[in-house]
C-alpha positions as CSV (number, residue, x, y, z in Angstrom):
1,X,-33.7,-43.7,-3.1
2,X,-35.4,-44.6,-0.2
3,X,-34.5,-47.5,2.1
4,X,-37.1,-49.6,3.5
5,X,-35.8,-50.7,7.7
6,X,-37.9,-52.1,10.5
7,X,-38.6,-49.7,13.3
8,X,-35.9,-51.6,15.7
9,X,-33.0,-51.0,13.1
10,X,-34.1,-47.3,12.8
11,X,-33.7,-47.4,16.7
12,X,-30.1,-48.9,16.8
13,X,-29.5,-46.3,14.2
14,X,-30.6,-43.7,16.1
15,X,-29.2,-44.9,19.3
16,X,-25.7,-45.3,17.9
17,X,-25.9,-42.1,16.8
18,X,-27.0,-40.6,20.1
19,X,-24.0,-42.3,21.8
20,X,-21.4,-41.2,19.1
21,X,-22.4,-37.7,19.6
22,X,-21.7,-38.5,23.8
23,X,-18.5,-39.7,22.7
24,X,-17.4,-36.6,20.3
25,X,-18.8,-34.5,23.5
26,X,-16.5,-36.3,25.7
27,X,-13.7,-35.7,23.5
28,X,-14.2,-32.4,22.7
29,X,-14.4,-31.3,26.1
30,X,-11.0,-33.7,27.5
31,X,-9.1,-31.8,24.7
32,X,-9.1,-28.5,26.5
33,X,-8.5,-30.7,30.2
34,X,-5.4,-32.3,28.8
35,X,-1.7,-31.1,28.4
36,X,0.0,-33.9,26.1
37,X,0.1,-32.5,22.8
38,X,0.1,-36.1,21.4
39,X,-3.3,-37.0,23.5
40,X,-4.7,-33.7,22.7
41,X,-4.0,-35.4,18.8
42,X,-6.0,-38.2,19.6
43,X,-8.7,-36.5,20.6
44,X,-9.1,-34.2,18.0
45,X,-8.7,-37.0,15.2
46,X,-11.4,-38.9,17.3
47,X,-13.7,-35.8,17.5
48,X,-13.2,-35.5,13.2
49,X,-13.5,-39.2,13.3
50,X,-16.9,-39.2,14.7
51,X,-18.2,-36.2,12.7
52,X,-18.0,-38.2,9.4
53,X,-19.4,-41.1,11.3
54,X,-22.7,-39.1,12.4
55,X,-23.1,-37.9,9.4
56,X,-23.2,-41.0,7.7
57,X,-25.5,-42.3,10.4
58,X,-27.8,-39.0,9.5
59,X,-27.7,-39.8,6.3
60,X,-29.2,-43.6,6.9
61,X,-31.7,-41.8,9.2
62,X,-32.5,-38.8,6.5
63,X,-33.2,-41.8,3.7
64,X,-34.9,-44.3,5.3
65,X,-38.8,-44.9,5.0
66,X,-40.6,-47.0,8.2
């Protein structure tokens, strides 16, 4: 099924996604920085976190018809 959006609500879709993936980045790359086993936790839950969240941003994108 194809959903119908206006071209600015594919562009806050897309822009989310492109600062979700700076954040994962960000995470990813503080987990090998950091010593606290309980921060490095936080992190990695954050970095699975956001890979559900893009790809459920990926799929809006992927279905959606301008």
């Amino acid at each position: 099924m194809n959903s119908n959006y206006a071209l600015h609500e594919m562009l806050e879709v897309h822009e989310m996604a492109a600062f979700k993936t700076v954040c994962m980045t960000k995470s990813k790359t503080m987990q090998a920085l950091v010593t606290d086993p309980e921060l490095k936790q936080i992190l990695q839950q954050d970095v699975q976190i956001s890979e559900q969240q893009l790809q459920a941003l990926g799929g809006v994108l992927s279905k959606a018809t301008i």
